[in-house]
FIDO-724934 format. One record per residue: residue in one letter; x, y, z of N, C-alpha, C in turn; residue number from 1. Coordinates in pm, 1 decimal. Example, Ala and Ser with C-alpha at 12.3 -4.5 7.8 and 13.67 -1.06 7.14 Angstrom:
<dokes>
  residu    n.east   n.north      n.up   ca.east  ca.north     ca.up    c.east   c.north      c.up  num
       a    1319.0    -569.0     780.0    1230.0    -450.0     780.0    1320.0    -330.0     780.0    1
       s    1285.0    -225.0     708.0    1367.0    -106.0     714.0    1290.0       3.0     787.0    2
</dokes>
This chain:
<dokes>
  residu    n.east   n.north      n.up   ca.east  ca.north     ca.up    c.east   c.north      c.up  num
       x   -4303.5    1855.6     802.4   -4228.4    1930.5     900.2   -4121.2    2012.0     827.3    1
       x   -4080.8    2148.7     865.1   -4037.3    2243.9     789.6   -3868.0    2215.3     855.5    2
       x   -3877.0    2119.7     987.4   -3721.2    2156.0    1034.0   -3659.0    1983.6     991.9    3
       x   -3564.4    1976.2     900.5   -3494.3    1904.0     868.6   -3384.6    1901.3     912.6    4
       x   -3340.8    1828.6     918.4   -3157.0    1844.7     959.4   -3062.5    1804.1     874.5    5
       x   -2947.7    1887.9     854.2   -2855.7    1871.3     762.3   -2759.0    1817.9     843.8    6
       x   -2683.6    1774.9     745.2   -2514.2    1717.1     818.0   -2474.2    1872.3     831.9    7
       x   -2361.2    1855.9     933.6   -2254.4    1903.6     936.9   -2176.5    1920.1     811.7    8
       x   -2116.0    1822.5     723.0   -2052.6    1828.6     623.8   -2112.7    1947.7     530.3    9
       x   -2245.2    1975.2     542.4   -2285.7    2041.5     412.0   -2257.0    2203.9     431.9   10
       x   -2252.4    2219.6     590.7   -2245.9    2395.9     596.7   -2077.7    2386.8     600.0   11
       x   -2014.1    2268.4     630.2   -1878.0    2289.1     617.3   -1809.6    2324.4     454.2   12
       x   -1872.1    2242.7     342.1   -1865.2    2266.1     210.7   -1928.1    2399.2     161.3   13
       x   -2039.3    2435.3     233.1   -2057.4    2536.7     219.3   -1953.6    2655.2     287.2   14
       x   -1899.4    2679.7     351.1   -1854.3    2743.5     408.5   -1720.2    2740.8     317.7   15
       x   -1660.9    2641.8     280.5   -1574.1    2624.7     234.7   -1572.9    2687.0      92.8   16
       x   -1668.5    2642.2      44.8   -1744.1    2736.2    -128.7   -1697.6    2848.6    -100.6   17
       x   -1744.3    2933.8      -5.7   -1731.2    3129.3      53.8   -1602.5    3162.0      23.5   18
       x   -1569.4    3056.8     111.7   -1397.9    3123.2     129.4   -1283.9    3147.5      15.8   19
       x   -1331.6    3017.9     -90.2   -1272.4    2994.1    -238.0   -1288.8    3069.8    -340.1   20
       x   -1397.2    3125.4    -309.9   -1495.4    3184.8    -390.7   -1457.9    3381.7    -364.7   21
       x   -1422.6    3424.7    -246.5   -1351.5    3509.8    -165.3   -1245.9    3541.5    -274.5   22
       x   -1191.6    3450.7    -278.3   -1025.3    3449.4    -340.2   -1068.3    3520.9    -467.6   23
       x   -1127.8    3458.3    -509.5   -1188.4    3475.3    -678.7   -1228.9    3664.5    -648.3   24
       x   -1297.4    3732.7    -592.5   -1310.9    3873.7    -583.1   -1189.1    3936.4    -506.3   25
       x   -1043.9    3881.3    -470.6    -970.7    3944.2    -488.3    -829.4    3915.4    -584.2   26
       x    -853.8    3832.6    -625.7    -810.5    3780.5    -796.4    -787.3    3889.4    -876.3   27
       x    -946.0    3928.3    -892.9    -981.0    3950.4   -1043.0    -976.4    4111.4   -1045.3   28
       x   -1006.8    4191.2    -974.7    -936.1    4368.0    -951.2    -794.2    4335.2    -992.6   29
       x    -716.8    4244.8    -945.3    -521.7    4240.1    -914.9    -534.6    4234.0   -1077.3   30
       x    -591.8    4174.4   -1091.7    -542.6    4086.3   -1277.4    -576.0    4181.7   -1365.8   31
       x    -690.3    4277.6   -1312.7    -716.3    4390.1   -1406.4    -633.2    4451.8   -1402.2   32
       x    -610.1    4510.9   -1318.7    -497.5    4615.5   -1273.1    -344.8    4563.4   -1299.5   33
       x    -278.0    4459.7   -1303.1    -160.2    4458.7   -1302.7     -98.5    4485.9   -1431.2   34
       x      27.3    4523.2   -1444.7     117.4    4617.6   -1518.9     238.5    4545.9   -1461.6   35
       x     241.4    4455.5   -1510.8     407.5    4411.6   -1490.2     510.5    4437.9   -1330.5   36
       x     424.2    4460.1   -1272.9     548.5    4501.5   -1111.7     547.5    4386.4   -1049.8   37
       x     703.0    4318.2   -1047.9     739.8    4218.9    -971.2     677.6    4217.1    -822.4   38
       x     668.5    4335.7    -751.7     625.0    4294.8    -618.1     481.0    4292.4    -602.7   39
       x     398.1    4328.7    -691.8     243.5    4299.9    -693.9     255.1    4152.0    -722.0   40
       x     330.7    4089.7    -809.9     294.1    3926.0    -853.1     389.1    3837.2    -726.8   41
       x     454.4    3883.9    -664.1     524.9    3813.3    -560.8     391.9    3809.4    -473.0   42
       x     338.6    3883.4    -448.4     297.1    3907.7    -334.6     112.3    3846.3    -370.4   43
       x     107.4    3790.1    -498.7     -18.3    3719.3    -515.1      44.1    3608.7    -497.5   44
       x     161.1    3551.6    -595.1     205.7    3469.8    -556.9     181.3    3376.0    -418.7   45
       x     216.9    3451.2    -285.8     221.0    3404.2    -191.1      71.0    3383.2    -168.6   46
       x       1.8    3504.1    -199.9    -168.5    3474.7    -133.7    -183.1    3375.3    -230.2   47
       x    -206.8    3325.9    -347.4    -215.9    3180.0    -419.7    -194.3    3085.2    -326.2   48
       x      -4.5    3087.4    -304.0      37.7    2950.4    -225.9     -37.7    2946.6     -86.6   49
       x     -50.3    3029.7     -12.9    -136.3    2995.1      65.9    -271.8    2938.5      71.7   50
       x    -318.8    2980.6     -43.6    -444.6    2938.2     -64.1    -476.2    2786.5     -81.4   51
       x    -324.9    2790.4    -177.4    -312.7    2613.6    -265.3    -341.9    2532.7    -110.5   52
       x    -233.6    2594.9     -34.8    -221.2    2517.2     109.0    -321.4    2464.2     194.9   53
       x    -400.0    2547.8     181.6    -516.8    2545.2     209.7    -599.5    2488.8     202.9   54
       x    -596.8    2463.0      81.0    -670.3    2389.6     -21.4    -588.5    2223.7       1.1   55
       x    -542.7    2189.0     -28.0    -462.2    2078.4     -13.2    -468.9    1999.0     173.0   56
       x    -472.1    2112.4     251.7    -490.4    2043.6     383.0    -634.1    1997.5     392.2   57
       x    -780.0    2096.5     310.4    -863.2    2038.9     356.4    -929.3    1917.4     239.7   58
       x    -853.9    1912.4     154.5    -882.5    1799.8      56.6    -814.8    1663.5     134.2   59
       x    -723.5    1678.5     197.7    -604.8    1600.9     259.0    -738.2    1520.5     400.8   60
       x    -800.3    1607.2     439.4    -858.1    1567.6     572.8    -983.2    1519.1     540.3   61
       x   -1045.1    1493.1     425.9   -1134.8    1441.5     353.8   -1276.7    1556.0     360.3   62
       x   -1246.9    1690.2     376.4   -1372.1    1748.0     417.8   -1474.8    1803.5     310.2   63
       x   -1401.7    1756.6     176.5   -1487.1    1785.3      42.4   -1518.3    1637.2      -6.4   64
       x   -1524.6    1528.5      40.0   -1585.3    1423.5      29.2   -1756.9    1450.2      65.2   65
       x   -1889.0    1411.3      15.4   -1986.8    1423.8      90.8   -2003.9    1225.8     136.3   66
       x   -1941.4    1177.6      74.0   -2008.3    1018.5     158.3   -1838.3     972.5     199.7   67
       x   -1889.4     869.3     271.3   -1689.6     773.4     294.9   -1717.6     626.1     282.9   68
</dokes>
């Protein structure tokens, strides 16, 4: 039979991969491009910390665990 069923958890990790992974293609233009201007690195700065945050709430809620 071709229809299997996945957990939930796996399109959530997946989904979660995208979004991390997101970050990473708007990273890496900034890093080429930057030249020393305080308000370009403030302002990754913050998109980082948000990200960290991010990152930390869904590690926090166990949703990158695959077993418990």
């Amino acid at each position: 039979n071709a229809r299997r069923r996945y957990s939930v958890k796996f399109y959530l990790v997946a989904v979660l991969f995208i979004l991390f992974d997101v970050e990473a293609a708007f990273l890496l233009p900034w890093a080429v491009q930057f030249k020393g201007n305080l308000r370009s690195f403030g302002a990754m700065l913050a998109f980082m910390a948000t990200l960290l945050v991010g990152y930390i709430y869904v590690w926090g809620r166990g949703a990158l665990e695959w077993e418990k």
